[in-house]
N, C-alpha and C positions, 0 to 999 in steps of 0.2 A: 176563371181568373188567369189560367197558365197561358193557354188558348188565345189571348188578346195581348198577351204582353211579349215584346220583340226580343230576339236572344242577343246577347252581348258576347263577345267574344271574351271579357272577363269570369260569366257565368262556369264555363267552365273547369276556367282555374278555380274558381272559388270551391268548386267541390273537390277538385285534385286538391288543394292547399288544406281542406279539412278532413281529407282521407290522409295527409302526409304526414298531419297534427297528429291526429291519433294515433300513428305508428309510430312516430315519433315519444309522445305519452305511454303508451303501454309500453316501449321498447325501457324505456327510464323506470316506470313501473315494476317491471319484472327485476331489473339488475338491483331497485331498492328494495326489493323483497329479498336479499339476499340468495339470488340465483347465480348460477353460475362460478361458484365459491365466492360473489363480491359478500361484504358486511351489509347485513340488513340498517336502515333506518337509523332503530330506535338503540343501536352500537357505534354510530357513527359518529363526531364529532364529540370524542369523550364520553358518548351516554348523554349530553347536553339532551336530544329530542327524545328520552326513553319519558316513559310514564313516570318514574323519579325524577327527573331533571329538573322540576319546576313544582312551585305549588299550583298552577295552573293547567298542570299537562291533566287529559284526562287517562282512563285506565285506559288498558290495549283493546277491549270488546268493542269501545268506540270507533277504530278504523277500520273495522269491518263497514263501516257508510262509504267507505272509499269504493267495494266491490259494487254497490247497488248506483254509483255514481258514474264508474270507468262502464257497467252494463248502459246502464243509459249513456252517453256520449257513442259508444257504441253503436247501436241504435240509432241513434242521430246520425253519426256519419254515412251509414248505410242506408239511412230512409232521404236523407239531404241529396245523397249520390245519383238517386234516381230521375230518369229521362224525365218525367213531372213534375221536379221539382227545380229543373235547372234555372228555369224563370220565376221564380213563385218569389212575389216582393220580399214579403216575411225572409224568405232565403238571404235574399238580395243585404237585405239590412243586416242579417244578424249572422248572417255563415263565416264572413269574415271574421267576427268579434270573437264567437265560438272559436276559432281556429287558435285565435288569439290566445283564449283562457288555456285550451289543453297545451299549448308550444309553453306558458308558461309553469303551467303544475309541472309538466317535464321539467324546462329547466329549474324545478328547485331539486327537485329529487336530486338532480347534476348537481347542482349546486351543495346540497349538503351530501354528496361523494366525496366532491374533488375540491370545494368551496369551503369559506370561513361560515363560523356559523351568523355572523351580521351579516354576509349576503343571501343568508336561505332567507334572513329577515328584509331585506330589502326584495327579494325577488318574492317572497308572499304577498307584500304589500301591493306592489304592482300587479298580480293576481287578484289580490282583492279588490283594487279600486278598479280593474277590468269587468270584473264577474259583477259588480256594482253597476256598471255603466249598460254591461251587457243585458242584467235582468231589466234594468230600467226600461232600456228599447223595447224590451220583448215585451211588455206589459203595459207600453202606453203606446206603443204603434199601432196605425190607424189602419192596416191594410187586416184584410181580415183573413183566419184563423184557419187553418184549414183543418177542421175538426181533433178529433181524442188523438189522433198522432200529433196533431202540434201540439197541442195545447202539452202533452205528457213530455215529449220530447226536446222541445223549446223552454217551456215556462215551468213544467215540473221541474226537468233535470238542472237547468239553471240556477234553479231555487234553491234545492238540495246542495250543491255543489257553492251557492254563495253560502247561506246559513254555516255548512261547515267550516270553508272556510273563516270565515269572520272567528269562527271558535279556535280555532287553527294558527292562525295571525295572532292572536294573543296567547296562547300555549309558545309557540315560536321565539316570541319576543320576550315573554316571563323567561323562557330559557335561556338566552341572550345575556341576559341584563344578570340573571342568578349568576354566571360567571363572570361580571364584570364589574357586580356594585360591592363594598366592603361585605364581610361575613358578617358588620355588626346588625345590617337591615336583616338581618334574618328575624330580629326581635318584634320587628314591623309586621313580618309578614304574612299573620291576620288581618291588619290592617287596611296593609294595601291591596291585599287578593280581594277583599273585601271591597275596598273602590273601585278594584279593574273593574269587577262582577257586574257591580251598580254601573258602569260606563256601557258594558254588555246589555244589559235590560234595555236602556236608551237607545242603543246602538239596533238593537231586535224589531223594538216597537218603533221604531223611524222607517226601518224595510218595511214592515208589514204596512206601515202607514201611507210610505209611497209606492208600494206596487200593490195601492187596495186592497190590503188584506190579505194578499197569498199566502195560502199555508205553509207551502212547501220550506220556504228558508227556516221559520220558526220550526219546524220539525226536525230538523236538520241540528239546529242550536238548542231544541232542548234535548234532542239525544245527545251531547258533545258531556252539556253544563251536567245531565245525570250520570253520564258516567265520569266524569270529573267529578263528582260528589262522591258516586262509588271510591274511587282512588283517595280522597283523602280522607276517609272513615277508613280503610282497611290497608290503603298501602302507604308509600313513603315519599315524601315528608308528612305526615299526617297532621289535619288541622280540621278537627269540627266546626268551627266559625265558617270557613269557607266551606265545607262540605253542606251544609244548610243554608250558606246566603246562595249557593250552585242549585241545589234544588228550589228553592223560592223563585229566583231568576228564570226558572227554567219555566215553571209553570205563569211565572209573566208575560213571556214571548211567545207563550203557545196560544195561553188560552184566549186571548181577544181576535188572532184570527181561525181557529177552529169556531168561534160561540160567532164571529162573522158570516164562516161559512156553513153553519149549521142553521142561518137565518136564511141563509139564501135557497138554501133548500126548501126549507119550509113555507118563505117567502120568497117566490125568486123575483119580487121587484125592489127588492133591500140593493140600496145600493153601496 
């Protein structure tokens, strides 16, 4: 496939501009971890993004998905980099997009340092509707696959990384809105964790539906929704209504494409 196809003088940059992303990402990554004396995160903008901020935030064991997400993009950039892969279509199509998603998970990190917290919200959502477009590419492009590195590095890690996000993007925005709607919705707010949730199940089984079933996002969102279940049984604001509509949900997004792809195994003409 590499072999037949002619190099572009863009090729190259494409791979400088996804090595630049990632140091870029990690460099924002590390100062949000509170390195270097900056405030971590979940201290930043008032506390708005701690695991209390929101009835939707989930608890903190959940962002440990961030480390298995920045390893693979890692990975990517490093296997992308390589003299083989400078021409490889797949690259061609989707290096740029990738570039794209990590220049933006940076810029929120930026954004909720130096930022309001409505623009960590506008700058997720642009992440999200990216990571959306980008898995989309990845899993209905016609050029073919260049075995378990792509398919792990391309379609797993994208997957993973939208799934969370999308759980992310509404953690975000409940936190947002928690500082700006009257204190009287607080009285609501079973109710409407409740609706977000139910708009999350929809939101799950639409990925899975158009990118075939992929596991990986659902995995992704039902690790988010259960430990967001965990946090409102044991920590604060506490709410059992969304603590159990958070696990229901979770095992909605999961399990039609896992019982998909435990078909395909079984039967691998299931399509």
């Amino acid at each position: 496939m590499n072999a037949t196809a002619h190099w572009r003088g863009t090729d190259l940059a494409r791979q400088i501009v996804v090595l630049s992303a990632l140091s870029f990402m990690l460099i924002a990554a590390v100062i949000g971890a509170g390195a270097f004396g900056n405030t971590a995160v979940e201290d930043q903008q008032g506390g708005a993004l701690s695991t209390s901020g929101s009835y939707l935030a989930p608890a903190g064991p959940a962002f440990s998905i961030w480390s298995v997400i920045y390893l693979g993009l890692i990975a990517y950039a490093i296997w992308q980099a390589l003299p083989g892969q400078r021409t490889n279509p797949r690259q061609r199509a989707l290096g740029w997009l990738i570039a794209l998603t990590m220049t933006l998970n940076g810029l929120w990190l930026v954004a909720a340092r130096f930022g309001t917290l409505f623009l960590t919200v506008v700058v997720i959502v642009l992440l999200l509707a990216t990571l959306g477009w980008t898995f989309r590419v990845a899993v209905v492009t016609r050029e073919p696959r260049g075995g378990f590195a792509d398919s792990v590095l391309i379609d797993g890690v994208t997957g993973l990384h939208l799934g969370w996000v999308t759980l992310a993007t509404v953690a975000n925005t409940a936190a947002w809105l928690t500082t700006i709607v009257p204190a009287e919705w607080e009285g609501a707010a079973d109710a409407i964790g409740i609706a977000v949730l139910l708009v999350v199940a929809l939101i799950g089984l639409a990925i899975a539906w158009r990118s075939g079933w992929r596991v990986t996002p659902a995995i992704a969102l039902a690790w988010g929704l259960s430990w967001l279940a965990v946090e409102r049984f044991g920590g604060e604001p506490q709410s059992g209504p969304i603590g159990v509509t958070a696990i229901i949900v979770a095992v909605i997004v999961l399990l039609p494409p896992v019982s998909v792809s435990v078909l395909r195994l079984v039967r691998p003409s299931v399509d």
